[in-house]
N, C-alpha and C positions, 0 to 999 in steps of 0.2 A: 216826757220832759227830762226828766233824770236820766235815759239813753241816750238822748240828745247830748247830755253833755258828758258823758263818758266816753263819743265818739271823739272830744276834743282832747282826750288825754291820749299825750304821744307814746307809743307801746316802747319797749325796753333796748328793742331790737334797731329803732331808728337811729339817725346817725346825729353827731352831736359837734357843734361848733362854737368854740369860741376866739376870743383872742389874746394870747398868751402879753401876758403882761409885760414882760421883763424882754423878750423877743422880737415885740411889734407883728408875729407871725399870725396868719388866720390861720388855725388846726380847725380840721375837720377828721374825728373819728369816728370807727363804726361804733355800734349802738353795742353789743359787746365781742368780743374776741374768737377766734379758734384757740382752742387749748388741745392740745395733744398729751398722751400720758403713755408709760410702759411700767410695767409691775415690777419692783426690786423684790421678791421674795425671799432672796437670801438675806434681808436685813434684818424685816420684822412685816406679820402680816400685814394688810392694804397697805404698804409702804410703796410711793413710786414718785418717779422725776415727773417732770412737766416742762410743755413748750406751749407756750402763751402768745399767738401770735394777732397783733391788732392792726388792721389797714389804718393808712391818717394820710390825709394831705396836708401840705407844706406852703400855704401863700406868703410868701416875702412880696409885697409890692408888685402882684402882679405875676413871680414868676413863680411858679406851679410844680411841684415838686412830691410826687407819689412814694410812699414807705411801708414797709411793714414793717409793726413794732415788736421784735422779740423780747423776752426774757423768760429765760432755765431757771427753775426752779425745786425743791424738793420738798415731799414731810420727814427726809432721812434726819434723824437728830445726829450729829456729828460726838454727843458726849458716848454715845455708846461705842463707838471705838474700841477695840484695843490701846496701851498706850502707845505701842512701838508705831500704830499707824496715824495717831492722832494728829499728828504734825505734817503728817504726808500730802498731798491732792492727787488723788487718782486722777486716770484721762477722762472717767467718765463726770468726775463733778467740776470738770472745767467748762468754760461756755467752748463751743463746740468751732473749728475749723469750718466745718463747713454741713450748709443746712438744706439739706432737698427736699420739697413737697411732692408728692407723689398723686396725681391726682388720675382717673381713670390709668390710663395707661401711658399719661406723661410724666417725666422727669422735669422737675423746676428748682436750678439749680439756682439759689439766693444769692445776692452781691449784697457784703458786707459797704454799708456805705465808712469813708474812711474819717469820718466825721463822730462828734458825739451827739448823742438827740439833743443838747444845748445850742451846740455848732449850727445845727441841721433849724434850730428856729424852734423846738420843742422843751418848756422849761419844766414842764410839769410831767410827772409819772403818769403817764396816760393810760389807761385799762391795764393798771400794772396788778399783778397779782397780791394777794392778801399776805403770802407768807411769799417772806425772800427778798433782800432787801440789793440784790445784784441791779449794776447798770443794766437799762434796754439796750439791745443793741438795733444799729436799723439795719434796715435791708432795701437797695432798689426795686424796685419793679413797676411795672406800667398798668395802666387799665383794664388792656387785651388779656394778660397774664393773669387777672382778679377776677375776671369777666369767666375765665375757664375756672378759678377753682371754685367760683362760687357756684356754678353749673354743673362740677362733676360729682358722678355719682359717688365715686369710690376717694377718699382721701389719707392719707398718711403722711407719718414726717421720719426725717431717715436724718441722722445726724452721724461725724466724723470730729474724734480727735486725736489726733495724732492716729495710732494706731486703730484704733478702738471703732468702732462703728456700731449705732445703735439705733434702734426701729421705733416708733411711736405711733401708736393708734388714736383717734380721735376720740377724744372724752366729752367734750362737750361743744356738742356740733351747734356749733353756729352761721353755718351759709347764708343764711334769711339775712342776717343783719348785714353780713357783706354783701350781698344782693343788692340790698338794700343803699348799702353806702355805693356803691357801684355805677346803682341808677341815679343816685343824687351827684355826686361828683363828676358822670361822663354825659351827664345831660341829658339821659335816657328814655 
């Protein structure tokens, strides 16, 4: 009896909907994120940035609208600085120009939507990370595009700012849950 009803408790991974108050939107997000990470060693040890990316869809009345929800983040403390660079922003602690997934051996080059997640029908910080209080930014993308990275074997994130170009390894691999939201969203 007691397994019986632990089969009803939905696992972590499932996808989660509600409806955004202030929006009128029905969000639909996955159950948790891809997060990417790269080591800053030169700062202080386990110091590194992160890319937190979450799938959601977007129903406004019907019309249907696919995202991934970024946001950069770090555990760099910004007080350890020098003074003369305190006041600076490197390229690399900007949000990034532009963000490739790299999955087996395709390139998936993300369209910043030109919208804010407010705009966009999203009023709430959705699977936002714990430290880092930066806007999400969104990103287009479709089904088929979701459908390949939750499939691929191999994944990475490649970012570009201004000059600067920088690589990110998957930290905490989540495919299962995008799978997951994948088959619930595309009717699967």
């Amino acid at each position: 009896m007691l397994c019986g009803s632990c089969s009803a408790i939905p696992s972590a991974n499932e996808p989660q909907s509600y409806l955004d108050q202030t929006t009128a939107a029905t969000i639909t997000i996955v159950g948790r994120p891809l997060v990417f990470a790269r080591e800053r060693p030169n700062f202080a040890v386990h110091m590194r940035d992160y890319v937190t990316l979450a799938a959601a869809s977007i129903n406004r009345a019907g019309k249907l609208q696919l995202v991934l929800i970024g946001y950069f983040w770090t555990t760099f403390d910004p007080h350890g600085r020098d003074s003369g660079d305190a006041g600076k922003r490197r390229d690399e602690d900007r949000q990034p120009d532009e963000l490739i997934l790299i999955a087996d051996d395709r390139r998936i080059t993300l369209t910043k939507l030109n919208r804010t997640a407010r705009e966009a029908g999203i009023e709430e910080r959705v699977n936002a990370p714990a430290v880092g209080s930066g806007p999400p930014i969104l990103y287009t993308v479709d089904l088929a595009t979701l459908r390949f990275i939750a499939a691929a074997r191999s994944l990475s994130a490649h970012t570009r700012t201004g000059e600067t170009e920088l690589d990110y390894s998957v930290w905490d691999d989540r495919r299962v849950a995008l799978s997951q939201w994948v088959h619930q969203v595309g009717g699967d």
